[in-house]
LUMLUM-165109 format. One record per atom (N, C-alpha, C, O): residue number from 0; atom name; x, y, z. Coordinates in steps of 0.1 Angstrom, whole numbers. Example, Ala and Ser with C-alpha at 12.3 -4.5 7.8 and 13.67 -1.06 7.14 Angstrom:
{0 N {132 -57 78}}
{0 CA {123 -45 78}}
{0 C {132 -33 78}}
{0 O {142 -33 85}}
{1 N {128 -22 71}}
{1 CA {137 -11 71}}
{1 C {129 0 79}}
{1 O {134 11 80}}
//
This chain:
{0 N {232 -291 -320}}
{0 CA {228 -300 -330}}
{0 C {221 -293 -341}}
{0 O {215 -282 -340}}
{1 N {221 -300 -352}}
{1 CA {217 -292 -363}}
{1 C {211 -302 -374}}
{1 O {209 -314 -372}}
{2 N {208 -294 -388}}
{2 CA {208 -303 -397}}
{2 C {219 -302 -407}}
{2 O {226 -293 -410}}
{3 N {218 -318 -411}}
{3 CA {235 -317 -416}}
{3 C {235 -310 -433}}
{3 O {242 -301 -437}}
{4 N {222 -319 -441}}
{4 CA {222 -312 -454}}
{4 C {210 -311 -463}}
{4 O {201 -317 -457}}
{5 N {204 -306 -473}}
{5 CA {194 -309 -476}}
{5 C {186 -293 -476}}
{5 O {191 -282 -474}}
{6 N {171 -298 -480}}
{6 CA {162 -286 -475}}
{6 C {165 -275 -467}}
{6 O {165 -263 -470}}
{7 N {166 -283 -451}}
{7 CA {169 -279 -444}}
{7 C {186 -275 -438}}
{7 O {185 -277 -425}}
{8 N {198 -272 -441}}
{8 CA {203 -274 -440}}
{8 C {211 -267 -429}}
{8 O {209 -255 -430}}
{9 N {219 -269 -420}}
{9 CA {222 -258 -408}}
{9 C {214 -251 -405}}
{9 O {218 -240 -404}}
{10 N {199 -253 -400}}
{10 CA {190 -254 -391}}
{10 C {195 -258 -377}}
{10 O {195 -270 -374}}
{11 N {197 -252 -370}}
{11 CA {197 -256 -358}}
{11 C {185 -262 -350}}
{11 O {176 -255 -348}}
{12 N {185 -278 -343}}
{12 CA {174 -283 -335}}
{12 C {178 -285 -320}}
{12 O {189 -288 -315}}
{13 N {165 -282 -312}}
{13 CA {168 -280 -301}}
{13 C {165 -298 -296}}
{13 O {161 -307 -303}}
{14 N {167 -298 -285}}
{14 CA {169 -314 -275}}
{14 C {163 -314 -262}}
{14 O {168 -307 -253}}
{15 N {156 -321 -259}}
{15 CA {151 -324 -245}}
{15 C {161 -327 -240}}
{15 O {170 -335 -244}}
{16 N {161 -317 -229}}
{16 CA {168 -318 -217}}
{16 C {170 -332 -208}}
{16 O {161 -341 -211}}
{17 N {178 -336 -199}}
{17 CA {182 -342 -189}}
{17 C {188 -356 -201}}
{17 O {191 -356 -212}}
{18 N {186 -369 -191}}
{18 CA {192 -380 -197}}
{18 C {184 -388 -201}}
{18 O {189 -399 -203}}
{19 N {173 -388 -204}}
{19 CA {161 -396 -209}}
{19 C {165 -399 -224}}
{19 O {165 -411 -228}}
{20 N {171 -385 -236}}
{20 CA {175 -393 -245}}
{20 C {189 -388 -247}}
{20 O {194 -383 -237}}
{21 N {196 -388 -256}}
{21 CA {205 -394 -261}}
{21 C {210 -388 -275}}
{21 O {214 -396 -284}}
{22 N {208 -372 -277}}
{22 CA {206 -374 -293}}
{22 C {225 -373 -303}}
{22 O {236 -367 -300}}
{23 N {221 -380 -313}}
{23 CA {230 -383 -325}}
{23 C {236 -374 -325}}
{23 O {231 -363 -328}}
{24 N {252 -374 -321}}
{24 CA {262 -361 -327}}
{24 C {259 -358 -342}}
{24 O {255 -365 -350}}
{25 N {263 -342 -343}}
{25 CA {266 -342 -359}}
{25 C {273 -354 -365}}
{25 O {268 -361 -373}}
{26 N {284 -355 -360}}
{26 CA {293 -366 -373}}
{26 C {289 -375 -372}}
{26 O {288 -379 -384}}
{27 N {284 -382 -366}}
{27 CA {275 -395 -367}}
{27 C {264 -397 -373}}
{27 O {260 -407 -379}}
{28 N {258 -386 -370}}
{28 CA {245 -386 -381}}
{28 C {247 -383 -391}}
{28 O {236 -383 -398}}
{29 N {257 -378 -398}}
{29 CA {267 -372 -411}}
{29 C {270 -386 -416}}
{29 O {266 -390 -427}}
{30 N {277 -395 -409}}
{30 CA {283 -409 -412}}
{30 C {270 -416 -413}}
{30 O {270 -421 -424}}
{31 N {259 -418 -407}}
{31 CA {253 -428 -410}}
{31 C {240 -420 -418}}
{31 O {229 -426 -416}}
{32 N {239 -408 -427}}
{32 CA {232 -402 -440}}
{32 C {238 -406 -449}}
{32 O {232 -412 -458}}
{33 N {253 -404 -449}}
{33 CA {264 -408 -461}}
{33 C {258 -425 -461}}
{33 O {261 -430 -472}}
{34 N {252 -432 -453}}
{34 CA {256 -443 -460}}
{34 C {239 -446 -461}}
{34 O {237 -457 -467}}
{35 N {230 -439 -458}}
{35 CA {218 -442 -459}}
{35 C {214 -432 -472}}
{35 O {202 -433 -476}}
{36 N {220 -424 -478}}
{36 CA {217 -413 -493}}
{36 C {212 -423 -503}}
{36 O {203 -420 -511}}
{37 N {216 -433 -502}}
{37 CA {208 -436 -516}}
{37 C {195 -441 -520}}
{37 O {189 -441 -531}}
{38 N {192 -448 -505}}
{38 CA {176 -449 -504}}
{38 C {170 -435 -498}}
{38 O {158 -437 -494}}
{39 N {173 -426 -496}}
{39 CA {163 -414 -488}}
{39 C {157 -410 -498}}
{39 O {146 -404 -495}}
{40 N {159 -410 -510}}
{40 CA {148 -400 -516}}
{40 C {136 -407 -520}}
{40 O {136 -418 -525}}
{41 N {124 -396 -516}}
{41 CA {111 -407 -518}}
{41 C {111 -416 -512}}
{41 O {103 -425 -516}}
{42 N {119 -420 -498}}
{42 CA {114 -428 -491}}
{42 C {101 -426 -481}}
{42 O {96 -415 -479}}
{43 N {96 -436 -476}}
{43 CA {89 -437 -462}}
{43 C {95 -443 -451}}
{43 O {98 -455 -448}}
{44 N {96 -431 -444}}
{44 CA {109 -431 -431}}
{44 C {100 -430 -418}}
{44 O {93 -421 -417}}
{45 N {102 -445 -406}}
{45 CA {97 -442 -395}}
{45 C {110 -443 -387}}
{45 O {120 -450 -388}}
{46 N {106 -431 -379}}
{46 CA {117 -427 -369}}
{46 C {108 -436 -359}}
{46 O {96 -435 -361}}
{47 N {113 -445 -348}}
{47 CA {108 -449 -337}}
{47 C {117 -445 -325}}
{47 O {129 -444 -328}}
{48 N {113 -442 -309}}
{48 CA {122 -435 -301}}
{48 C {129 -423 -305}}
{48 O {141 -423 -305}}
{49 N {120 -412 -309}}
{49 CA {124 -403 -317}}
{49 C {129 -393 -316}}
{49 O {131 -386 -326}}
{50 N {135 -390 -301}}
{50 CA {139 -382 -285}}
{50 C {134 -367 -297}}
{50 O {122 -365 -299}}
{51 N {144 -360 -303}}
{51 CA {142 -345 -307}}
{51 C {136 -351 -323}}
{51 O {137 -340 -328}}
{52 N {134 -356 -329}}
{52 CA {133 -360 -342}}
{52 C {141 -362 -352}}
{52 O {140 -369 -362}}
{53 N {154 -352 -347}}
{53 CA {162 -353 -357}}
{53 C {172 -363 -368}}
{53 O {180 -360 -376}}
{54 N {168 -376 -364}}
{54 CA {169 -386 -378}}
{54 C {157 -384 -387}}
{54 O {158 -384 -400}}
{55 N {144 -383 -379}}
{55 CA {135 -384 -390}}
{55 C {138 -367 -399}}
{55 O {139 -365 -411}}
{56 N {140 -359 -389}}
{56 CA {138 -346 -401}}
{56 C {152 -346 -406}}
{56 O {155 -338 -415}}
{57 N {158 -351 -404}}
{57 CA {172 -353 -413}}
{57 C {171 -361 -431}}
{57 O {176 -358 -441}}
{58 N {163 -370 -428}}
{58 CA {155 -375 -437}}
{58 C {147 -368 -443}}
{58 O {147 -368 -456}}
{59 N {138 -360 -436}}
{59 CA {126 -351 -448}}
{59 C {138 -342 -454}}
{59 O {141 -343 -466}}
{60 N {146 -335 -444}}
{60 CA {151 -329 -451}}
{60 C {162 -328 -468}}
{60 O {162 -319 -477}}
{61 N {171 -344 -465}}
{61 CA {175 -345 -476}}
{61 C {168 -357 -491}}
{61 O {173 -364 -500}}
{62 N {154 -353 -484}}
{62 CA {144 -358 -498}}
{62 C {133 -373 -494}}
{62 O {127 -380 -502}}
{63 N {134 -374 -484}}
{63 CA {125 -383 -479}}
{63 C {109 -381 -478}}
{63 O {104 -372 -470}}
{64 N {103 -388 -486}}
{64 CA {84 -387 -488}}
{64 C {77 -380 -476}}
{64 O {69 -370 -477}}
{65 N {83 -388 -464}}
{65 CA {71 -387 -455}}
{65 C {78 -394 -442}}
{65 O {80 -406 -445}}
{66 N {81 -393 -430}}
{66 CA {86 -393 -418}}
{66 C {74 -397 -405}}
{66 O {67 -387 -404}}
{67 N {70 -404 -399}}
{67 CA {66 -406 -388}}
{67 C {74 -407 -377}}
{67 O {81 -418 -376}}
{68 N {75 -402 -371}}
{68 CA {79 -399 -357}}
{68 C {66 -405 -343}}
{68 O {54 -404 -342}}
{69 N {78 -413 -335}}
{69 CA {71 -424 -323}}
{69 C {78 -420 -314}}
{69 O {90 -423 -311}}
{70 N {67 -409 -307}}
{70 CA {78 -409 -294}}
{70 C {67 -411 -282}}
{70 O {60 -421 -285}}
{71 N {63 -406 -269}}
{71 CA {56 -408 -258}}
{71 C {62 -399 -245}}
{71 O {59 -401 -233}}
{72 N {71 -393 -249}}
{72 CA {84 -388 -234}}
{72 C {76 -369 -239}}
{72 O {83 -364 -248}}
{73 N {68 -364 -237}}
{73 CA {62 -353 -235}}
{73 C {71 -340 -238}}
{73 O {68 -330 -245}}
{74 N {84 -341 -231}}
{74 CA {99 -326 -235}}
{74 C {97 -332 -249}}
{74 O {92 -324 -258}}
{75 N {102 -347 -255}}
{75 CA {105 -348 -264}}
{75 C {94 -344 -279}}
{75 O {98 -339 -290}}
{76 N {82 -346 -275}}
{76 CA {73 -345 -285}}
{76 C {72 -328 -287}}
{76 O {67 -323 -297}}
{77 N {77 -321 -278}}
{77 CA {76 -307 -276}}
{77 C {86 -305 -287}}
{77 O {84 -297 -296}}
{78 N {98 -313 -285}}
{78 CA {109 -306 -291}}
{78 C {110 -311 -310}}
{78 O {116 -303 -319}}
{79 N {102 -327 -313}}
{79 CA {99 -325 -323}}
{79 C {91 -319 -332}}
{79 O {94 -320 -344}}
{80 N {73 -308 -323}}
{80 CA {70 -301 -329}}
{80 C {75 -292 -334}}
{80 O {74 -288 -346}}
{81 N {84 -288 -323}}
{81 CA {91 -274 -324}}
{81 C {102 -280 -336}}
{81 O {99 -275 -346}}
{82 N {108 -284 -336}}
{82 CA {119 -286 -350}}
{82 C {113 -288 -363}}
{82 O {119 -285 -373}}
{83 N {99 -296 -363}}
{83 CA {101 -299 -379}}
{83 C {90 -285 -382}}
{83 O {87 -284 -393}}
{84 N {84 -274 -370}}
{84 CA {81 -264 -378}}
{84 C {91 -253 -378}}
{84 O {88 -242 -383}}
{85 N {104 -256 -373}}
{85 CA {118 -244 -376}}
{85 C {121 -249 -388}}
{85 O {125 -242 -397}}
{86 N {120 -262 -388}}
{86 CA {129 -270 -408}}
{86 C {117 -262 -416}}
{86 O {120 -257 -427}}
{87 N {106 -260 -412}}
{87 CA {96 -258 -423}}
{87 C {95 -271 -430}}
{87 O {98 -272 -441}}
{88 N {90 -286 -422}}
{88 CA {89 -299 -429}}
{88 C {77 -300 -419}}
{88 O {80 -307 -410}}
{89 N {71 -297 -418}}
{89 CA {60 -301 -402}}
{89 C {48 -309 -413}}
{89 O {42 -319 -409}}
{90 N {45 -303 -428}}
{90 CA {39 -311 -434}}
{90 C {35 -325 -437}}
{90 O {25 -332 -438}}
{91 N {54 -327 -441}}
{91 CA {58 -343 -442}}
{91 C {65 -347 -433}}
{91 O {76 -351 -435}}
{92 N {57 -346 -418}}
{92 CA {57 -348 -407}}
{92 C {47 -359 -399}}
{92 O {38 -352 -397}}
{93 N {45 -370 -394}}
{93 CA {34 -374 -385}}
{93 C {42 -379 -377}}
{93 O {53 -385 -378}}
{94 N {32 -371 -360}}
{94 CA {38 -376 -346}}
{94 C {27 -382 -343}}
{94 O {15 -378 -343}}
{95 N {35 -398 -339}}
{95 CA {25 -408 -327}}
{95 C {27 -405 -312}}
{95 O {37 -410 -306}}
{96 N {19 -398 -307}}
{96 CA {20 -399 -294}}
{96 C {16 -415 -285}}
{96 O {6 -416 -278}}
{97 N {27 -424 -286}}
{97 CA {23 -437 -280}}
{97 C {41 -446 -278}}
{97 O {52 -444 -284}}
{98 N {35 -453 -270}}
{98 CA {45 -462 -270}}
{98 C {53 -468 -281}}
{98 O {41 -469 -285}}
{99 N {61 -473 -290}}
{99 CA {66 -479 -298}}
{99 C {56 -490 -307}}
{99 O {51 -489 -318}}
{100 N {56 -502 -297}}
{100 CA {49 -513 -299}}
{100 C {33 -505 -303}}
{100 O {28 -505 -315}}
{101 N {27 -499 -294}}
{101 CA {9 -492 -298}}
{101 C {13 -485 -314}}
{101 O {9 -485 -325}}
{102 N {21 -480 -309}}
{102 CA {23 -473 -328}}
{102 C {27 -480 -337}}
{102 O {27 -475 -348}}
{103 N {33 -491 -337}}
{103 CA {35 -501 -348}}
{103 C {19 -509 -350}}
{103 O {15 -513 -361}}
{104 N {13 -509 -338}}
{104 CA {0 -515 -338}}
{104 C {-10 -503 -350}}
{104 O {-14 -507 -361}}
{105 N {-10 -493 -345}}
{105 CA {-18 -487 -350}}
{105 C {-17 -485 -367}}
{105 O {-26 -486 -375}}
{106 N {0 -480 -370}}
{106 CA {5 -479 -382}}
{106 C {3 -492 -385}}
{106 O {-4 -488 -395}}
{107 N {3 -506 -387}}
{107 CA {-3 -514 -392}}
{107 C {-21 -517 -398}}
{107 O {-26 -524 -407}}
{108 N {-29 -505 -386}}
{108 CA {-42 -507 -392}}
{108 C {-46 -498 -401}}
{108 O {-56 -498 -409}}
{109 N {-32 -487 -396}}
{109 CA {-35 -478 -413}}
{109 C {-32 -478 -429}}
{109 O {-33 -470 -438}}
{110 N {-28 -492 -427}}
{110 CA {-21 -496 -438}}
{110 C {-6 -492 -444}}
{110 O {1 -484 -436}}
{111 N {-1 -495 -456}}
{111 CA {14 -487 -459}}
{111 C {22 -494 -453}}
{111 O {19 -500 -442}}
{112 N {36 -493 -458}}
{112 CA {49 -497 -454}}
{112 C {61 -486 -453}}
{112 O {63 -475 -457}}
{113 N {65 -492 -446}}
{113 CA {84 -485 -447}}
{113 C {93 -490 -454}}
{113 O {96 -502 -456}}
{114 N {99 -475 -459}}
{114 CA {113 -483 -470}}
{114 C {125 -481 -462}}
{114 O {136 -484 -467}}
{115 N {126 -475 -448}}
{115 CA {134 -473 -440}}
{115 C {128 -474 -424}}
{115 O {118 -467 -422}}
{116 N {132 -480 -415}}
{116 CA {126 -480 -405}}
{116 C {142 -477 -399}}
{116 O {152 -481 -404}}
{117 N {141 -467 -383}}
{117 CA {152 -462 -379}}
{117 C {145 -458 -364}}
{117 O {137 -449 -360}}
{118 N {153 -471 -354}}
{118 CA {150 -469 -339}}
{118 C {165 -467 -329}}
{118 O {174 -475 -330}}
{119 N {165 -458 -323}}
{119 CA {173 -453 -312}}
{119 C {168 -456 -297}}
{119 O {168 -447 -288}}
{120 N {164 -472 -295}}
{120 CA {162 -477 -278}}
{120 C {164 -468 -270}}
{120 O {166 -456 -272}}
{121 N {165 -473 -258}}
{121 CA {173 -470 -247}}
{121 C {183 -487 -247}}
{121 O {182 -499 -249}}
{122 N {193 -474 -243}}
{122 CA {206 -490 -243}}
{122 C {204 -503 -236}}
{122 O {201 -502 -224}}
{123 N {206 -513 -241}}
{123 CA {206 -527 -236}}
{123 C {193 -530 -225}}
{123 O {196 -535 -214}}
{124 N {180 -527 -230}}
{124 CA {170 -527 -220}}
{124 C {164 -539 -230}}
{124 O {160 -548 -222}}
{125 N {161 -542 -245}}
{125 CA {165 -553 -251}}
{125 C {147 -545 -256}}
{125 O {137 -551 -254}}
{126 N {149 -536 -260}}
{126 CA {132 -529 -269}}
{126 C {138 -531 -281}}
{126 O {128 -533 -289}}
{127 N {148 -531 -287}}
{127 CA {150 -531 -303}}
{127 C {144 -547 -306}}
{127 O {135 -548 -314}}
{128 N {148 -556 -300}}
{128 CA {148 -570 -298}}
{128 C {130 -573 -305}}
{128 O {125 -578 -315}}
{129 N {122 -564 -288}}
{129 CA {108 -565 -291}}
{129 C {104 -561 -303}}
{129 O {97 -567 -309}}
{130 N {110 -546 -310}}
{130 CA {103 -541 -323}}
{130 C {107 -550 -332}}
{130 O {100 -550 -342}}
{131 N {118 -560 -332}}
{131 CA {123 -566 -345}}
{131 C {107 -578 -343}}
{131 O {99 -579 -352}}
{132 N {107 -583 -335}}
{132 CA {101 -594 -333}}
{132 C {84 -592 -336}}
{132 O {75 -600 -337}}
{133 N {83 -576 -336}}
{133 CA {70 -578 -343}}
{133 C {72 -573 -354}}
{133 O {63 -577 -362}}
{134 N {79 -567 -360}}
{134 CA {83 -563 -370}}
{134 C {81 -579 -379}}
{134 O {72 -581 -387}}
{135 N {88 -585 -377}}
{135 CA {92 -597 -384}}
{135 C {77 -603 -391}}
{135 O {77 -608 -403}}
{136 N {64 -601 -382}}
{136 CA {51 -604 -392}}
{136 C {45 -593 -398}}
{136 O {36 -596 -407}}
{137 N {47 -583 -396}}
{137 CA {42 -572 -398}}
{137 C {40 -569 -417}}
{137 O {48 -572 -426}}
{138 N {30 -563 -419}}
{138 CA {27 -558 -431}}
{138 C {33 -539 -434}}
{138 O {32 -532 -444}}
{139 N {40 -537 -420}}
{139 CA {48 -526 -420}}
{139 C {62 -525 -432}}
{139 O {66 -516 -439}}
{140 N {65 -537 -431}}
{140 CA {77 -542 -440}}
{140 C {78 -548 -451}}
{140 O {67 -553 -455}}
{141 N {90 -549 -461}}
{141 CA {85 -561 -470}}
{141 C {104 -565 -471}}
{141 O {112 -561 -463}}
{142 N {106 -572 -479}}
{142 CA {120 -578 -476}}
{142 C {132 -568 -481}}
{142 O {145 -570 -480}}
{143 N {123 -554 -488}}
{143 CA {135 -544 -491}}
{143 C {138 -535 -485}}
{143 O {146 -525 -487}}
{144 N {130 -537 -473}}
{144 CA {124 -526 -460}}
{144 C {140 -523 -453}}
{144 O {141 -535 -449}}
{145 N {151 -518 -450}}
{145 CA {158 -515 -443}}
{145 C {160 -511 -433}}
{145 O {156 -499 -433}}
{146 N {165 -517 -419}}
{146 CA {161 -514 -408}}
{146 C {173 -511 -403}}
{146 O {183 -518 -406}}
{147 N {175 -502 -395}}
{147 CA {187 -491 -391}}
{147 C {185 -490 -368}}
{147 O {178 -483 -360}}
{148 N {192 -498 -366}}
{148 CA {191 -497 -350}}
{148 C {205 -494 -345}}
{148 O {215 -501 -346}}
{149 N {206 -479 -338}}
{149 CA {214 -474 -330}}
{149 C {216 -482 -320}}
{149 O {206 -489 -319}}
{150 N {228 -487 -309}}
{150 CA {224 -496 -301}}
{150 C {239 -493 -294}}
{150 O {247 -485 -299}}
{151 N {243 -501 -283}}
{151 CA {253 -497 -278}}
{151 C {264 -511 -282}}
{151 O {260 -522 -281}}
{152 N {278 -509 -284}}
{152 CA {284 -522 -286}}
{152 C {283 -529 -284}}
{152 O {287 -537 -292}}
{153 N {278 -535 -274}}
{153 CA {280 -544 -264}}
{153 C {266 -555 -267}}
{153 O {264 -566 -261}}
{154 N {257 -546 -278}}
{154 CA {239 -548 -279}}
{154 C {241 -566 -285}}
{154 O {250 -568 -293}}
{155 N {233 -577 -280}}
{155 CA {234 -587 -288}}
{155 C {223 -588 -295}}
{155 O {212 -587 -290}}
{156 N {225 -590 -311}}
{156 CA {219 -597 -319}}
{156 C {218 -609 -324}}
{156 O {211 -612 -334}}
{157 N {225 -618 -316}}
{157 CA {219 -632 -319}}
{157 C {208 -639 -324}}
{157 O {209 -649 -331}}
{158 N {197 -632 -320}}
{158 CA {184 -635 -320}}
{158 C {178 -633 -336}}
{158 O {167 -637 -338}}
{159 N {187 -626 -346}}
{159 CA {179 -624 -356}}
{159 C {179 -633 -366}}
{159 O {170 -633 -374}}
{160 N {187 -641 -367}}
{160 CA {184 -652 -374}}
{160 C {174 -664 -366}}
{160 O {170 -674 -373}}
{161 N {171 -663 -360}}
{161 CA {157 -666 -357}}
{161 C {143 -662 -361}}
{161 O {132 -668 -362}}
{162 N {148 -643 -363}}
{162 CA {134 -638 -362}}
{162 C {131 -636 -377}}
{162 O {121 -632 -382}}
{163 N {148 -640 -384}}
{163 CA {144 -642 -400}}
{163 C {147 -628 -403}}
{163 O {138 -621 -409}}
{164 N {160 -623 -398}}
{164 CA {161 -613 -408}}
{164 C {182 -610 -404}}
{164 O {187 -612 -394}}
{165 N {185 -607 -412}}
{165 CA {204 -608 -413}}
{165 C {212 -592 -415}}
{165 O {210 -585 -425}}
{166 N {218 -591 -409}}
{166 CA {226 -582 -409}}
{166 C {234 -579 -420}}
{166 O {241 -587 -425}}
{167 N {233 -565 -425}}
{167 CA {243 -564 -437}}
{167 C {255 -558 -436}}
{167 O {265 -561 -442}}
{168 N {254 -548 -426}}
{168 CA {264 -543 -421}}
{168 C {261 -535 -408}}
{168 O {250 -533 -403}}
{169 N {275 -531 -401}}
{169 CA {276 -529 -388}}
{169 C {287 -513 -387}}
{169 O {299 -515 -390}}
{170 N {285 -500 -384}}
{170 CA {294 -493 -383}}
{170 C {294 -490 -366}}
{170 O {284 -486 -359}}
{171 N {308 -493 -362}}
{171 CA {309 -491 -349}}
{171 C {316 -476 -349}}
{171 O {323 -470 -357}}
{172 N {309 -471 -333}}
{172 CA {315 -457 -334}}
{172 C {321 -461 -320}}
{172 O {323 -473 -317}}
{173 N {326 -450 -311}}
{173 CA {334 -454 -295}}
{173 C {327 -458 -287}}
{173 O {331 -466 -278}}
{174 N {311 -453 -288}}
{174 CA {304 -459 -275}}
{174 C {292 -468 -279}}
{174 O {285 -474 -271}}
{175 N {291 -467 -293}}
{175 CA {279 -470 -303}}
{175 C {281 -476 -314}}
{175 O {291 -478 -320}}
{176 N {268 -479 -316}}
{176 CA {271 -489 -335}}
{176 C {256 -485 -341}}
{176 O {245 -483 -336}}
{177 N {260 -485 -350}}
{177 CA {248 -488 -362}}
{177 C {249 -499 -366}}
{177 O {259 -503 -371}}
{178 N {234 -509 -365}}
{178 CA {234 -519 -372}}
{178 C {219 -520 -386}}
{178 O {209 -513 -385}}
{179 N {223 -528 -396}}
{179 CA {214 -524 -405}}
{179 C {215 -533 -409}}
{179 O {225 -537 -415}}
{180 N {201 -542 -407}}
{180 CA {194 -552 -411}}
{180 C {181 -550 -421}}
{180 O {173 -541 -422}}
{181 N {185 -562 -427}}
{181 CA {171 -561 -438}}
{181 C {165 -581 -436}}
{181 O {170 -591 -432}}
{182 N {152 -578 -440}}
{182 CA {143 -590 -433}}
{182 C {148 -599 -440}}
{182 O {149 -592 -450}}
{183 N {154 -616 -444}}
{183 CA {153 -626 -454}}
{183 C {141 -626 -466}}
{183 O {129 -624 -464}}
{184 N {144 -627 -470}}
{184 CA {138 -630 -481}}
{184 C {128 -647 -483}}
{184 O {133 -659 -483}}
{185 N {113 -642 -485}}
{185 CA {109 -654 -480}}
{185 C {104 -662 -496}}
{185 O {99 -656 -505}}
{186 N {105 -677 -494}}
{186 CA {106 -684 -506}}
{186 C {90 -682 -511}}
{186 O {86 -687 -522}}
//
């Protein structure tokens, strides 16, 4: 695994071992930059479930403000120090060592938003579900905030028109999809 373009570009990143995570092929994380390029520059990018980092430093890399990384799995936080100081990005870098939910808590009392939020669950355990649903009051967001959840086909979203926010599009891959929602828009 590597980086695909940018600053950093064919950097090689390393990956926590065993099956805890899960990280993004090249081509896929190629496919889903191509379609996220035109908001990354000067964005504020939270990686949540952040296994090696490499969405968020894929982001610093090709011009993104400022990256927070949420992870709590110990190999993994090893392996995101260790990459964003191989990219040489470790500056416009912050790691939460905490659960998902405690770090949405916390980044809420620090004020600031995201112009990109980007989580990689674990499959069909239904945590994307929980971040949407706090997400949904959150001063984390605002209605141009774009929200990016890796998930597996099979993942249901039903629930988001409830939680007040709609899908704009969906790229399915063979075992995977990207889905990318942004919040309704409130009167």
């Amino acid at each position: 695994m590597r980086v695909i373009a940018g600053l950093a570009k064919r950097i090689p990143l390393i990956t926590p071992v065993g099956l805890d995570t899960r990280p993004t092929t090249d081509r896929t994380k190629e496919t889903l930059f191509n379609m996220l390029q035109p908001y990354i520059v000067d964005c504020n990018f939270l990686d949540l479930f952040s296994g090696s980092g490499a969405i968020g430093i894929e982001a610093l890399s090709r011009g993104a403000e400022e990256a927070v990384f949420v992870e709590n799995g110990q190999e993994a936080l090893n392996c995101i120090r260790t990459n964003l100081t191989k990219t040489k990005l470790m500056d416009k870098g912050r790691i939460l060592n905490l659960d998902v939910l405690s770090a949405l808590i916390k980044l809420e009392h620090q004020g600031g938003k995201f112009d990109i939020v980007f989580m990689d669950p674990p499959y069909l355990k239904g945590e994307e579900e929980k971040v949407l649903t706090y997400l949904k009051d959150s001063c984390l967001i605002d209605k141009n905030t774009l929200i990016v959840v890796e998930a597996a086909l099979e993942t249901d979203f039903t629930y988001l028109e409830e939680l007040h926010f709609y899908i704009d599009k969906i790229k399915k891959y063979k075992t995977n999809m990207h889905v990318f929602i942004y919040p309704e828009a409130s009167d």
